[in-house]
N, C-alpha and C positions, 0 to 999 in steps of 0.2 A: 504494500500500500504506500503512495506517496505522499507524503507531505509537507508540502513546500511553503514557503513563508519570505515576507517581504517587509522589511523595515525600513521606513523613510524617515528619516531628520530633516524635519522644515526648518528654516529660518524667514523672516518677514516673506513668508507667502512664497518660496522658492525653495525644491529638493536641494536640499546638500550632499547630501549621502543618502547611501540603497545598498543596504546589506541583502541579496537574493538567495534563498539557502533550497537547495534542491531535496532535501529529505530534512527531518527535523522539526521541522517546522512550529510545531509544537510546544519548540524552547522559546519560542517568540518572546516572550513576558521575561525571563531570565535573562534575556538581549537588552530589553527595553529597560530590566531595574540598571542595567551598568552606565547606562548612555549619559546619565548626569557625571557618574565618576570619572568618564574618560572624556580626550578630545577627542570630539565626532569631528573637526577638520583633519584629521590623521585616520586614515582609511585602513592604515594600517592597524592602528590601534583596537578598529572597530573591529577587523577580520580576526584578529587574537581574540579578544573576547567573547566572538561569537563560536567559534570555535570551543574554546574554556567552559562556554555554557552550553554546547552541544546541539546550536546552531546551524546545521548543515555542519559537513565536514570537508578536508579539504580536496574533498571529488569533484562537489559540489556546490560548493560557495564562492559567492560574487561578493566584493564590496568596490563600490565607485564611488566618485565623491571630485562634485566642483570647485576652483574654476576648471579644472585643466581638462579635457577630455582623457588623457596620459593615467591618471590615474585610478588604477582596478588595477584591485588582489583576486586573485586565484581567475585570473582572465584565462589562464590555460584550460580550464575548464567548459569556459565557452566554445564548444567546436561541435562539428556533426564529423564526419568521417576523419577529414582533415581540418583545421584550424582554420577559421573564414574571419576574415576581417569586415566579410559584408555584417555579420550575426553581432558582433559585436558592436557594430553601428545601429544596427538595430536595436541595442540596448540602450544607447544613448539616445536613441530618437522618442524612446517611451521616458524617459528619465527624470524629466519633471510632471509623469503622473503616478503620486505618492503611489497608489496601491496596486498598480498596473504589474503583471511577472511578467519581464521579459522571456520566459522560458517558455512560453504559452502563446497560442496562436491568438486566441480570445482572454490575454491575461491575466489567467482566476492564477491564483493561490488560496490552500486554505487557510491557511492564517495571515494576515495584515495587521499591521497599524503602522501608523504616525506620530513620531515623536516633534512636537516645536520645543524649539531651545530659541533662549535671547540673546540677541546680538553681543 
């Protein structure tokens, strides 16, 4: 059974960060208690923790996080046969819609949410 889960970090009205976890999903809520403790501008930071709380794992976990397009953790994981830089664009193109799974043709995940943080 799958379950995938999707955590966005708003700031004034705009995605910052998108943890995408392919299985796990689940841990959502244990993602979400960390996100005050750590910085969500450090993508890196966030893919450790989500990891730690059993967030997707590293088969199947995304984190992205603007401005940069450049930055995704576990981007190797985004691929169909071979590694497509198209699929990965298409990650960024859903990227500021908070609940949106890029892993999905019709974007459901079972678990979402939306965390805002202040400037």
């Amino acid at each position: 059974m799958r379950s995938q889960g999707v955590l966005s970090v708003v700031q004034n009205g705009e995605v910052i960060l998108k943890a995408i976890a392919g299985s796990s999903g689940f841990n959502i809520d244990k993602l979400k208690e960390r996100i005050p403790h750590i910085n969500v501008k450090s993508p890196l930071q966030v893919y450790q923790a989500a990891i730690e709380v059993g967030f997707g794992t590293k088969d199947n976990l995304v984190v992205m996080a603007t401005p940069c397009e450049q930055t995704v953790y576990g981007h190797e994981t985004i691929q169909t046969e071979l590694y497509d830089y198209e699929v990965l664009k298409q990650y960024w193109k859903t990227f500021q819609k908070p609940e949106w799974n890029p892993r999905e043709v019709k974007g459901f995940a079972e678990h979402t949410t939306v965390v805002e943080v202040k400037v």
